[in-house]
N, C-alpha and C positions, 0 to 999 in steps of 0.2 A: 504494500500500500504506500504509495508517495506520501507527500507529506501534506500535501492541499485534501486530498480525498482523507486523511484523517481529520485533519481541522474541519472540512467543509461538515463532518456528521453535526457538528456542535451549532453549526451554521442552519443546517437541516432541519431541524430539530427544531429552534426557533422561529423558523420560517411557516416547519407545519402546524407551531401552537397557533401563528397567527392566523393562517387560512382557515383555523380549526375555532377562533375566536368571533371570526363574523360568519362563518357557515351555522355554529348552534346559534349566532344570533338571528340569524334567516332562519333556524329552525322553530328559534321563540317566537317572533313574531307571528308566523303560521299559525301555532298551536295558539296563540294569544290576539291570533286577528280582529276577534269580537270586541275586544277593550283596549283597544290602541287605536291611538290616533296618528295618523300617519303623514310623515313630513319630509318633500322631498331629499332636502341636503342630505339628511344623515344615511339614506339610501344611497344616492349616489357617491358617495366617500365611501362606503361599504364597496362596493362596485371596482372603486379607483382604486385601493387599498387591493383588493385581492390582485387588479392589476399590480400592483406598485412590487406586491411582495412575488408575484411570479417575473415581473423583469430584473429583481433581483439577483433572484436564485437564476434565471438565464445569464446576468451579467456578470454570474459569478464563473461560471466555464471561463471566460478569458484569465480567473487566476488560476488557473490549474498548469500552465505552461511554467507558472512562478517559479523558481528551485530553491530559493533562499527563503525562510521565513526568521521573524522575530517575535518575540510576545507583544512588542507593544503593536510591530503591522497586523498579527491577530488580533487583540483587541480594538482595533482601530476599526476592524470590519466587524469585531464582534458587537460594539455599541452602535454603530450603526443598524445592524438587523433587531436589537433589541428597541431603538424608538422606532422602527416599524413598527414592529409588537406592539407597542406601549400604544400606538396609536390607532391599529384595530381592537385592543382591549377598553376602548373607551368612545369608536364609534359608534355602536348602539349599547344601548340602558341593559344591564340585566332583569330579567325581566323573570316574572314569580306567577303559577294561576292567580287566574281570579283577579290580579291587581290590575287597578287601571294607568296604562303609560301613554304618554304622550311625546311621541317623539320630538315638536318644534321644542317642548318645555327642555328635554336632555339636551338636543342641541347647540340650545343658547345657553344652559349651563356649564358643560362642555365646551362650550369652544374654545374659549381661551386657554385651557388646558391641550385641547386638539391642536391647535393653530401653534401654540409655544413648541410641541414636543415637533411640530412639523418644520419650525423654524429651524430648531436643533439641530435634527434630520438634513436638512438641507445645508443647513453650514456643516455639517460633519461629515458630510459628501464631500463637501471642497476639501475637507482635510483631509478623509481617506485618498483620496483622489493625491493630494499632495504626498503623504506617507508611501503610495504604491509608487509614483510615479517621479515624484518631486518636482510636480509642476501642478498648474492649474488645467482643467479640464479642457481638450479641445474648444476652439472656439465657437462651432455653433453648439455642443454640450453646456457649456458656460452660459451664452446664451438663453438657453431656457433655464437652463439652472437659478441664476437671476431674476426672469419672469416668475419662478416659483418662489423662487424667494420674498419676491417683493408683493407676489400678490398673499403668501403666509402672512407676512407681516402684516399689511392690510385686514386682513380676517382676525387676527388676534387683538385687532387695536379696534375695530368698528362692532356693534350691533345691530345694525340695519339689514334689515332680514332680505330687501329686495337685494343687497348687497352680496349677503350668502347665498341668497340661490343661483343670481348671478356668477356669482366665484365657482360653485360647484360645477354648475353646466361648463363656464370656460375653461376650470382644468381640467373637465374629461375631457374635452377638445384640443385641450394643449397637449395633454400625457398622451393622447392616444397618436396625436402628429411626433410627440417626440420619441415613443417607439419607433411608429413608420420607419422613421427617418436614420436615428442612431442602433435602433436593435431589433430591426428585423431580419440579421442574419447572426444564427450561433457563430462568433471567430474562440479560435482557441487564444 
């Protein structure tokens, strides 16, 4: 076993709590359809999210060519997949029979907690990115990198609801251009 196909288990692992965090919340919902009230953002973040953590785990095949590891270049990938996690563990409410949930209410509770840990996420991209490589991300990667960035920071500083739905719709329109474009082919 190399030595990325070891680390990557630890990587794995995390990646399946999170696909595993908003699929039983798509399974709450369901079973809780009757007493929930339903709101688009936090759906579509759910959506973007399961995207986000499979272009991960795909963008992770190009370190597998790596031959040198360190603990901190580990850890440097390891905190990034954990504010992934962190941030489908708090796109939808847990949710219990019988209770009544409201998802715009969790939403706008959450967000600033969502939007913060998405910031993070984003600036810690720039760094992993600087740790693998010791530069800053290609230029049109960068590029969106920044639109995400700055439209996070926006969602964590506003409440304005036409605002958020707005934002939701445009990043799944952005993320799903920025796949297209940077990762739609596995490179090793």
């Amino acid at each position: 076993m190399d030595a990325f196909a070891y680390l990557s288990v630890l990587l794995s692992i995390i990646l399946g709590l999170a696909v595993e965090q908003v699929v039983q919340g798509y399974r709450a919902l369901i079973l809780s359809r009757r007493s929930i009230r339903f709101y688009a953002p936090p759906l579509i973040w759910s959506v973007l999210l399961l995207l986000m953590v499979a272009q991960n785990w795909w963008a992770s095949f190009g370190l597998a060519r790596r031959a040198e590891w360190s603990f901190a270049l580990f850890a440097t990938i390891l905190v990034q997949t954990i504010l992934l996690y962190m941030m489908t563990a708090i796109v939808l409410p847990p949710i219990t029979a019988n209770e009544e949930i409201d998802l715009r209410d969790h939403y706008y509770r959450e967000a600033r907690a969502f939007f913060g840990i998405g910031v993070a996420l984003i600036l810690w991209s720039l760094f992993r990115e600087f740790m693998l490589m010791g530069r800053l991300p290609a230029p049109l990667n960068l590029v969106f990198i920044l639109i995400f960035l700055g439209l996070a920071i926006l969602a964590t500083i506003t409440r304005r609801p036409r605002l958020h739905e707005g934002f939701a719709i445009t990043m799944a329109l952005l993320f799903g251009t920025y796949i297209t474009l940077l990762f739609a082919r596995l490179t090793p």
